[in-house]
N, C-alpha and C positions, 0 to 999 in steps of 0.2 A: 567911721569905721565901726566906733560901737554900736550904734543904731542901726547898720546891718545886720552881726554878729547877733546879736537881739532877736532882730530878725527872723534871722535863721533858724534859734532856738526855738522861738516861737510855732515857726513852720514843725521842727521836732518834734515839738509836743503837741500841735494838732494833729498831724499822722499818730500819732503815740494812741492819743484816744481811740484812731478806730485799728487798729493794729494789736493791740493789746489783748482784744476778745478773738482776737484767731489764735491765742493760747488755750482755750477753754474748747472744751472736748463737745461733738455735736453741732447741730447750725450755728450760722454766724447770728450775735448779737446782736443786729444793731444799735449803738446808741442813743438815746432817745433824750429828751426833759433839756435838764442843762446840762448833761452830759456833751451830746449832739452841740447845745450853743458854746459851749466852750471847745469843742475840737474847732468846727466854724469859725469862732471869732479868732481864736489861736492862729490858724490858717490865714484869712483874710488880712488880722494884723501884721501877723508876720512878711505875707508877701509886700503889703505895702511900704513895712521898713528895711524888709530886704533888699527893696527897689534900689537902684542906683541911680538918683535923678539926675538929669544935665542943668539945671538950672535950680538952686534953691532960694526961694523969695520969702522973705517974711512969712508970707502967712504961709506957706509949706514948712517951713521951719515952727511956728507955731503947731500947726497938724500934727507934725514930727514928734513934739513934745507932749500932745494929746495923745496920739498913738502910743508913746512908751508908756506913758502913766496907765493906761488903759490895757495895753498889753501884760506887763507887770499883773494887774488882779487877774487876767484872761488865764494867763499861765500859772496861777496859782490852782483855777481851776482847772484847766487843761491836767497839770499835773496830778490834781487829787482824782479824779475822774479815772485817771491813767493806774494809778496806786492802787487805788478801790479795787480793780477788775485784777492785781497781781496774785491776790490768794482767792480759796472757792468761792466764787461768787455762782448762784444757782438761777434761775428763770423759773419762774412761777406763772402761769400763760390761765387765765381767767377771762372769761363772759363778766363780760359792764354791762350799765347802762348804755355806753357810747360804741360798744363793739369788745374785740380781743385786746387783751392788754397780757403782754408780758412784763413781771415785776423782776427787777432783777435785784436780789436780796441776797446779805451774808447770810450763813446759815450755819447752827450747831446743832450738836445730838446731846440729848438728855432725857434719860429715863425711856431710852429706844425706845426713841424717838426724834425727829428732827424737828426743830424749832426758828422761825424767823421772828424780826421785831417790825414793825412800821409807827407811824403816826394811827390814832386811830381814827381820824377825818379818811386815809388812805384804806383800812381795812373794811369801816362801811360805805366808803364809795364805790367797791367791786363787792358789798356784802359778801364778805368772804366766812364769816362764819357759818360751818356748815354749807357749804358750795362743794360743788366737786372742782377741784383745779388740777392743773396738769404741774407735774412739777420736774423741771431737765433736772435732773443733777448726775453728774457722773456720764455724761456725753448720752444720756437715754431718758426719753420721759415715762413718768408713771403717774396713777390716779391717786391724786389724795385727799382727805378732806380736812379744810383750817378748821379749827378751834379753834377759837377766840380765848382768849385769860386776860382780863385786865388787871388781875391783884395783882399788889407791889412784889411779892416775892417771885411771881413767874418771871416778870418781864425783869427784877433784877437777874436773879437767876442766868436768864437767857442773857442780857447784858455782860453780865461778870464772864461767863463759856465765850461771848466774842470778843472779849476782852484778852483771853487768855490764847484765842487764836487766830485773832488778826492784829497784827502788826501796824498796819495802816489809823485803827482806832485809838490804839495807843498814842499813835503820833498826833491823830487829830487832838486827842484828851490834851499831849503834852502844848501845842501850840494855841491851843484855847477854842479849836473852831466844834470841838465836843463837850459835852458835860461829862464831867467824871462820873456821876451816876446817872440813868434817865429821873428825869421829869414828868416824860410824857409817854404816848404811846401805848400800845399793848404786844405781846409777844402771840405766837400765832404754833400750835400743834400742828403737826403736818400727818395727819395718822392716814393710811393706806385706804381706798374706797373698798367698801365693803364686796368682799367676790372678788377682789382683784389680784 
């Protein structure tokens, strides 16, 4: 009965994942990365323990015990994926190398101006500085061009303002799956294309 109930949850929270961004103003997001693999896995596990089998044999009872333990991390993700997307989360839609890529990234204002963070293996893989990128925020896109800042004070800066207004990074900081300050990374200007 528990390992239904489980189940079920499970199922919850993979719908959660792509249900969540049809709160957010403008096209639909799709999920993508491990966003996408955790709604999936979420789904998938959940129906298989949701199942109500007619015969449980050893090794199904084994599988059983594989799938919760596995479901368990799934829903960890499932859930953080689901949280991430409850406050502004904005799309950022750039020219790769590999074609259109939408980033979907928190985002603060400082010194009006808007501000994101990434990894910066992620901001020179779509060479984003100095690019023109499209940016949704507010259910409508506009042209803007990143700046790139890799000194510690910007990207602290930018860190501390999402600290202060996403709720979800706090929790990550408090559970340990964030560093309290970054490490890495660089923060990214988002200044208006020029004429626009």
């Amino acid at each position: 009965m528990l390992r239904r109930g489980f189940g079920w949850v499970l199922i919850l929270a993979g719908i959660a994942v792509f249900a969540i961004r049809l709160l957010h103003p403008g096209p639909y997001p799709f999920p993508g990365g491990g966003n996408l693999r955790a709604g999936l896995l979420a789904l998938a596990l959940g129906a298989w323990l949701a199942r109500d089998w007619l015969a449980e044999s050893g090794a199904r009872r084994a599988l059983n015990a594989v799938a919760v333990v596995a479901g368990c991390v799934v829903l960890f993700f499932a859930l953080y994926s689901t949280l991430a997307e409850l406050e502004e989360v904005v799309t950022l839609r750039v020219e790769g190398p590999e074609g259109r890529a939408d980033l979907r990234l928190w985002i603060v204002d400082r010194d009006a101006a808007a501000w994101v963070t990434m990894p910066r293996a992620k901001a020179e893989a779509f060479a984003l500085d100095g690019a023109r990128a499209q940016l949704l925020r507010g259910g409508r896109f506009r042209c803007v061009v990143p700046e790139l800042h890799d000194d510690r004070e910007s990207l602290e800066a930018a860190f501390a303002l999402r600290q202060e207004k996403y709720a979800v990074q706090r929790l990550a900081i408090a559970v340990g799956v964030m560093e309290p300050t970054p490490s890495y990374g660089v923060a990214l200007r988002l200044d208006p294309c020029p004429g626009a």
